[in-house]
C-alpha positions as CSV (number, residue, x, y, z in Angstrom):
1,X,21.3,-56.6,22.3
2,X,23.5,-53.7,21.0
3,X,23.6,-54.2,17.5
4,X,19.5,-54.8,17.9
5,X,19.2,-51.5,20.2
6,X,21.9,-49.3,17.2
7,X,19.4,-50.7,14.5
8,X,17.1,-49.3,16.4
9,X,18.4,-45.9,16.1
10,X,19.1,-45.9,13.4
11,X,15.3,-46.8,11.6
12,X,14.1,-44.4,14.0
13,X,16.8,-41.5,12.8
14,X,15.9,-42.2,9.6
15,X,12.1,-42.1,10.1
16,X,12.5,-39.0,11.6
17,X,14.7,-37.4,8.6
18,X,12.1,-38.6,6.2
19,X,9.5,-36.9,7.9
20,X,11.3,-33.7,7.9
21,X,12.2,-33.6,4.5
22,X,8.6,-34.4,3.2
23,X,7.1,-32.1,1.2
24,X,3.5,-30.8,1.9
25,X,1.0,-31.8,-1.3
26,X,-1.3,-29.3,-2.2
27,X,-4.5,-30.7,-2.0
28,X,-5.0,-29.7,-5.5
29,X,-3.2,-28.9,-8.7
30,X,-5.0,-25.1,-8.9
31,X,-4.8,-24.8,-5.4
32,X,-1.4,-22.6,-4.4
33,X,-1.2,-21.4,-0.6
34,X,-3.1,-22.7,2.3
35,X,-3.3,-20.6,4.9
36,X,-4.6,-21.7,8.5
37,X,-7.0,-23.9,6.2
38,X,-8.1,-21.6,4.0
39,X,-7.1,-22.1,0.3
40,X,-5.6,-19.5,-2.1
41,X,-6.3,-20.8,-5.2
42,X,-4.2,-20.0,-8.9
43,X,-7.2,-18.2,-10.3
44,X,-6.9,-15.7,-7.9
45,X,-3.6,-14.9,-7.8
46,X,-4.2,-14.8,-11.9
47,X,-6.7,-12.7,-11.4
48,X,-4.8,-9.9,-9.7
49,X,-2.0,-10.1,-12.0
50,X,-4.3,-9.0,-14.8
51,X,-5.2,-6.2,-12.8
52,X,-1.4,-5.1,-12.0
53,X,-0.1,-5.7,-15.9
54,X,-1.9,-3.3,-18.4
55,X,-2.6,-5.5,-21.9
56,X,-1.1,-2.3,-24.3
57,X,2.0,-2.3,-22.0
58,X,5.4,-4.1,-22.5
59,X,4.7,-7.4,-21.2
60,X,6.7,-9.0,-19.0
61,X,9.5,-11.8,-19.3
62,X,8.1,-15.4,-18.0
63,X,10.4,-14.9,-14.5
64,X,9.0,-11.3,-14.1
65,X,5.7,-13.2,-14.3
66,X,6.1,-15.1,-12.0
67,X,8.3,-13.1,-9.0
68,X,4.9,-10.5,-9.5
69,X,2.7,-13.6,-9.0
70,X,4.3,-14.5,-6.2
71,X,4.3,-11.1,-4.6
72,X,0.8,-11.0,-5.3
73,X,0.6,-14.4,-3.4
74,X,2.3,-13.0,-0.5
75,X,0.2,-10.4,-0.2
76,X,-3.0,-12.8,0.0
77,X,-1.3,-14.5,2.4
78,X,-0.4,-11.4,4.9
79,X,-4.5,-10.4,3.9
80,X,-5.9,-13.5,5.0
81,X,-3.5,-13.8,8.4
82,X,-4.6,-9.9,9.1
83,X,-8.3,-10.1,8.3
84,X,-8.8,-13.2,10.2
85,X,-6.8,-11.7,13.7
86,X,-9.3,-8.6,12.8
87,X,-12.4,-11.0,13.3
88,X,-11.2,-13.2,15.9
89,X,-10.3,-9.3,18.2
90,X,-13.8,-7.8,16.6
91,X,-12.5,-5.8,15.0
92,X,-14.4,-6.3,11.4
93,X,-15.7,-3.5,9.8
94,X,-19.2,-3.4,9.7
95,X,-21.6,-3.5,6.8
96,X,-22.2,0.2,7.5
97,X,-18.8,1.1,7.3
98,X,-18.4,-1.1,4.4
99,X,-21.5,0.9,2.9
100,X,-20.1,4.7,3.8
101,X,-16.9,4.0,2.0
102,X,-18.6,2.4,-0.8
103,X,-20.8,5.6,-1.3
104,X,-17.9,7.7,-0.8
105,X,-15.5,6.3,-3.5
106,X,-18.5,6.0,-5.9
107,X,-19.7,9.8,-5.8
108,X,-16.5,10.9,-7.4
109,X,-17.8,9.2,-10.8
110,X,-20.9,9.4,-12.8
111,X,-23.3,6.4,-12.7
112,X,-21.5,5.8,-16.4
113,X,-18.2,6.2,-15.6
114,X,-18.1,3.7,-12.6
115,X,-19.9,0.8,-14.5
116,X,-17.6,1.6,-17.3
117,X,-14.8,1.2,-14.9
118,X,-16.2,-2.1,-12.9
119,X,-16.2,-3.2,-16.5
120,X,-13.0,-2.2,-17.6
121,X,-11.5,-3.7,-14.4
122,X,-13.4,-6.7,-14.4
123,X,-14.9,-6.4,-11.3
124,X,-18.1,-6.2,-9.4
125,X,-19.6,-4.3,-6.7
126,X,-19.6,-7.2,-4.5
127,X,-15.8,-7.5,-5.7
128,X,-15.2,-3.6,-4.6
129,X,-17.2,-4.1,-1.1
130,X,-15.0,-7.6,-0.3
131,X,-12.2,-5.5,-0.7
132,X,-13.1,-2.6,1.4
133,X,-14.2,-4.5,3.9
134,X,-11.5,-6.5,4.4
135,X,-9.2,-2.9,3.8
136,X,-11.2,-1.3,6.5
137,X,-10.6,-4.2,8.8
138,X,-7.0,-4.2,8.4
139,X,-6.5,-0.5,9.3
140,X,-8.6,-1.4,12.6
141,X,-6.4,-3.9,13.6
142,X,-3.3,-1.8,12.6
143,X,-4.9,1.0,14.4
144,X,-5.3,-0.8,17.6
145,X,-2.3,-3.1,17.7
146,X,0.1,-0.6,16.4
147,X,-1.2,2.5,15.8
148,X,-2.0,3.3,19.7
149,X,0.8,1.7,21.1
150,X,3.0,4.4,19.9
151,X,4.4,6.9,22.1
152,X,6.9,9.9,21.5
153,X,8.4,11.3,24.3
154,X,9.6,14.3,24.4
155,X,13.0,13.2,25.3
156,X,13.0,11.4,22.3
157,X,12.4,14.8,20.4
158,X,15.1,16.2,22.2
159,X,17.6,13.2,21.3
160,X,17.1,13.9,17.7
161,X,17.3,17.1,17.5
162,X,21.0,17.5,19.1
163,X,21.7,14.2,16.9
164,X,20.7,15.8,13.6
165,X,21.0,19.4,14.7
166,X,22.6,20.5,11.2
167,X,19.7,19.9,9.4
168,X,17.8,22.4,11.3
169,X,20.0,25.2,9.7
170,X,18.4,26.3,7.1
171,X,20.6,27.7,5.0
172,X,17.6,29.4,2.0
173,X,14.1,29.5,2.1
174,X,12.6,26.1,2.4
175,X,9.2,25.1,1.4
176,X,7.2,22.2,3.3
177,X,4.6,20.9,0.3
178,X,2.1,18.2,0.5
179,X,0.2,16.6,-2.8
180,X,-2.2,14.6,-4.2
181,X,-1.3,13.1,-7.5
182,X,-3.5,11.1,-9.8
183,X,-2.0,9.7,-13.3
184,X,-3.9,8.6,-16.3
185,X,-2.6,4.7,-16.1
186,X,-2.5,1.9,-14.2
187,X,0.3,1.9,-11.5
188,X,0.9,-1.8,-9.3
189,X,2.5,0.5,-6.8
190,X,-0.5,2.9,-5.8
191,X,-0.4,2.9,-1.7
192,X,-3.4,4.8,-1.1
193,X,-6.0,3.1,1.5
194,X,-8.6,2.6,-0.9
195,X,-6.5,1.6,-4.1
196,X,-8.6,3.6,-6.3
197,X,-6.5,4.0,-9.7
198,X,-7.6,6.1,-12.8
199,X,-6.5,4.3,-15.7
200,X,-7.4,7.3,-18.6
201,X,-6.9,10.6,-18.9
202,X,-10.6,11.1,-18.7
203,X,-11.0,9.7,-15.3
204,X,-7.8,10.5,-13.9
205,X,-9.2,14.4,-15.1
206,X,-12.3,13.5,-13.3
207,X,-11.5,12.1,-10.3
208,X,-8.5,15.2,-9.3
209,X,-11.7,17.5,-10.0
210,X,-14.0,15.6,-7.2
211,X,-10.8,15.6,-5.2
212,X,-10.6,19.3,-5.7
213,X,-14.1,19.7,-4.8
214,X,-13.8,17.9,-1.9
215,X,-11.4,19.8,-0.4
216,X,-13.0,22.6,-1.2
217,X,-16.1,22.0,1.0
218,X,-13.4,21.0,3.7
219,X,-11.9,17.8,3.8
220,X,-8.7,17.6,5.3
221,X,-6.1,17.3,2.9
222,X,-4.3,14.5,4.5
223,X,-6.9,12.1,4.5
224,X,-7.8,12.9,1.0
225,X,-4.4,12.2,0.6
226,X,-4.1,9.1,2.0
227,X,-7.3,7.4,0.5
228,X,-7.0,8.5,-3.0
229,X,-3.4,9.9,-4.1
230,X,-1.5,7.9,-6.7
231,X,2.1,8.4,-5.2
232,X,3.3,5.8,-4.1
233,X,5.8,7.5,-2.0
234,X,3.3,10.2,-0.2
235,X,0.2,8.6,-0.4
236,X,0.7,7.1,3.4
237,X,1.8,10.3,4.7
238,X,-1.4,12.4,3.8
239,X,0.7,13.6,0.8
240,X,3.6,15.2,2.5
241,X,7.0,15.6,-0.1
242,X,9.1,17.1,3.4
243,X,11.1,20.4,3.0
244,X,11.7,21.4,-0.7
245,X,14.7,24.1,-0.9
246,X,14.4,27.1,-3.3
247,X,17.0,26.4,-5.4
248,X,15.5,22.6,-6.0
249,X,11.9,24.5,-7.3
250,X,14.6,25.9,-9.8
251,X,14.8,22.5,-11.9
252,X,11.3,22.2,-11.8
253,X,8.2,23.8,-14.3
254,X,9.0,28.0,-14.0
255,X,4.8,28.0,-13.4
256,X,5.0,25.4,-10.6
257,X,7.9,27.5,-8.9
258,X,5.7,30.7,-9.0
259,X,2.7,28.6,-8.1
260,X,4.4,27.6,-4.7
261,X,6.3,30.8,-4.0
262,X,3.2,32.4,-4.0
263,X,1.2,30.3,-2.1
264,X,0.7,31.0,1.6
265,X,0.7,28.8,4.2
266,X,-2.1,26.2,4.5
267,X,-3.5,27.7,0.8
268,X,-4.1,25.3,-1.8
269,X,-3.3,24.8,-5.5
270,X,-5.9,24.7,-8.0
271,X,-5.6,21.5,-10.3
272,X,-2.2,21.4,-11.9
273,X,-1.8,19.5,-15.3
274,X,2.0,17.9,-15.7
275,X,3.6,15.4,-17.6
276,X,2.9,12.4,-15.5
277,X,-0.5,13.6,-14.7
278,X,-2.7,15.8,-12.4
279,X,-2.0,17.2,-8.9
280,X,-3.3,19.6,-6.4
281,X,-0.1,20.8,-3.9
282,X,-1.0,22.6,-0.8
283,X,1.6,24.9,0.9
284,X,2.1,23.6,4.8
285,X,4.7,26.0,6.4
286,X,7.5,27.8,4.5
287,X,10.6,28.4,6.0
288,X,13.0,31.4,6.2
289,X,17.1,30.8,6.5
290,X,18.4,30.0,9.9
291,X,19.0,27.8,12.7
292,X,15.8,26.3,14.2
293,X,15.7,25.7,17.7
294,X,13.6,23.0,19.7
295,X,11.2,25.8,20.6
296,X,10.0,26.5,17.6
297,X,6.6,24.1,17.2
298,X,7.0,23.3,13.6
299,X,10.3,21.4,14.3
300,X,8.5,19.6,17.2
301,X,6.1,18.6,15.5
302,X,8.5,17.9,12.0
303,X,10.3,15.6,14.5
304,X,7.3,14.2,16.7
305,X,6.0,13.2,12.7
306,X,9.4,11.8,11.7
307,X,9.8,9.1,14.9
308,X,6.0,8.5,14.6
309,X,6.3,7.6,10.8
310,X,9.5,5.3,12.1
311,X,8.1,3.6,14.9
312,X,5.1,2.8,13.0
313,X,6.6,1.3,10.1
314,X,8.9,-0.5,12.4
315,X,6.3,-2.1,14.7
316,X,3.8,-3.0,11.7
317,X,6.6,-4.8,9.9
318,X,7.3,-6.7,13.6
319,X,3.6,-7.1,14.2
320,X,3.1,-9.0,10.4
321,X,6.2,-11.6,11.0
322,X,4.9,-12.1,14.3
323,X,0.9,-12.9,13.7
324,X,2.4,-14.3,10.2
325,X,4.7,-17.0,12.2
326,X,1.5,-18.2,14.6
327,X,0.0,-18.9,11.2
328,X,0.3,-22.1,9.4
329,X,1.2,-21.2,6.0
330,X,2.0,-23.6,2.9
331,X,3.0,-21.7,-0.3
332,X,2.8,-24.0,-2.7
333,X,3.7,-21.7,-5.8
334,X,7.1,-21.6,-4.2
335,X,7.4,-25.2,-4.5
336,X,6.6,-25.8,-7.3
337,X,8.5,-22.9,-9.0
338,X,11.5,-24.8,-7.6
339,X,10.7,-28.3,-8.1
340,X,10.1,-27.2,-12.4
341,X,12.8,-24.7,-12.4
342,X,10.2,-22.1,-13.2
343,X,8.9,-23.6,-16.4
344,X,5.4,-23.0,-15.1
345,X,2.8,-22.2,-17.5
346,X,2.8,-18.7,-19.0
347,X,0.4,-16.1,-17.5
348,X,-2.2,-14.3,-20.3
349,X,-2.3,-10.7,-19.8
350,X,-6.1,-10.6,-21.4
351,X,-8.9,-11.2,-18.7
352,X,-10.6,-15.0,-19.5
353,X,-14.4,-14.1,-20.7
354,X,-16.2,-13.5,-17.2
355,X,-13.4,-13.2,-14.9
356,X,-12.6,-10.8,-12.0
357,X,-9.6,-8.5,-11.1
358,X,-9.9,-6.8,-7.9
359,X,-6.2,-5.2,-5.6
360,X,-5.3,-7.0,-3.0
361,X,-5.1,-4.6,-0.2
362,X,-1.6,-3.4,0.6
């Protein structure tokens, strides 16, 4: 009865190992990610890859080819998780939004230049309204489930000043400058909401004039910022490049230095032509030499921006792992990169006749 009852256990043990250590099949060879159901299939992810590698550019080794492919993957993924937690709380942008944003992105460009560009990019409108739609819906989530839950007190202003009191002595003039760059290539890293990207000199000349224009007639800067700038660094924060000291505008272009230290506060560049493109700056505050103390409202409001930027960051990072892990996710890309040893087929640069490249959102 022992032996019977140990043999037993043991079948059972190793039925149960077996069934951990089975791999999940894709339910087709094209097909690589399922997520909650929904399948991410190889064309798409192929598709966006075109989009991110320019053809005249150095193409990249097979491995490169495949850790951007599977970036690209992973950002589906997090897309498809986020989009369908907007729909499930209501929060999908409507056609009407969908249709203002649409309208607004398309105005910068003659009737021309935007087919040339859908063209160019491989894209269609319905291609560009999928996108925004899903775009706008992510920010509604974000805005709701991170956005509004966080709160600055104004001990917690306190606590960082007297922790990081030495960088409130200014020791020269200081200059707090905010931008909106736009290059005349395709960049993979662009970060601005809409992901609008010149890829020419002629657009990238077109689109910082309708920028320019725009703020102009009065569009906050920030938000221009934010949906169209080309840095991927300042693009999130309305633009903002922080304090710049005096003696760093001293490395830089002698007309750029006289441009700023001219400039008053809350004044605006005209367009500025450099070598990695076209900008418009805009002076925020400028800053004489010495200490600043907690009553002043600019460093209240530096600092109030500073643990805002953190907290947000921190909590949307948390808030993705956490819808991401109720999920069920197969990524089967992954696999089978391991299971060949990456010997998966090469990637063409050059669109297929009739395909579509769109930007997954970020």
């Amino acid at each position: 009865m022992l032996k019977r009852r140990m043999l037993a256990l043991s079948v059972f043990l190793a039925l149960v190992a077996a069934g951990a250590c089975k791999k999940q099949t894709a339910p087709g060879p094209d097909v690589w990610a399922v997520v909650d159901g929904k399948e991410i299939k190889r064309e798409e992810v192929e598709k966006y890859f075109r989009s991110r590698v320019a053809p005249e550019a150095q193409q990249p080794s097979h491995e490169e080819s495949l850790s951007l492919m599977l970036s690209i993957l992973d950002e589906l993924i997090n897309n498809e998780i986020l989009l369908e937690k907007a729909k499930k709380l209501g929060l999908e942008a409507s056609d009407g939004d969908v249709e203002d944003r649409f309208t607004e992105q398309k105005r910068m460009f003659t009737e021309d230049e935007f087919q040339r560009q859908l063209k160019e990019r491989g894209v269609t409108v319905d291609d560009l309204k999928r996108d925004l739609r899903r775009q706008l819906s992510i920010q509604k989530l974000f805005n709701r489930e991170v956005v509004a839950k966080i709160s600055i007190t104004d001990q917690d202003i306190k606590d960082f000043y007297e922790q990081n009191r030495p960088q409130f002595n200014i020791a020269e003039p200081q200059y707090r400058i905010a931008q909106i760059l736009v290059t005349p290539r395709r960049d993979p890293q662009v970060r601005s909401r809409t992901g609008d990207d010149a890829v020419t000199e002629a657009e990238a000349r077109r689109k910082i004039n309708a920028l320019l224009e725009r703020l102009n007639q009065g569009t906050d800067f920030a938000q221009v910022a934010m949906d169209y700038s080309e840095d991927p660094v300042t693009a999130s924060t309305g633009g903002d490049l922080g304090y710049i000291p005096e003696s760093a505008l001293n490395q830089s272009d002698p007309a750029l230095k006289r441009q700023i230290t001219t400039m008053k506060p809350g004044e605006m560049s005209g367009v500025i032509t450099s070598r990695d493109g076209f900008r418009i700056l805009k002076l925020v505050a400028r800053e004489a030499p010495g200490l600043r103390t907690l009553d002043d409202p600019r460093v209240e409001e530096s600092i109030r921006t500073t643990l805002r930027n953190r907290k947000e960051q921190l909590l949307r990072s948390s808030y993705m792992t956490a819808v991401r892990d109720q999920a069920k996710v197969n990524n089967y890309l992954a696999q089978q990169i391991i299971e060949s040893a990456g010997k998966l087929p090469e990637v063409s640069v050059k669109p297929a006749a009739g395909s579509e490249a769109a930007q997954p959102t970020k």
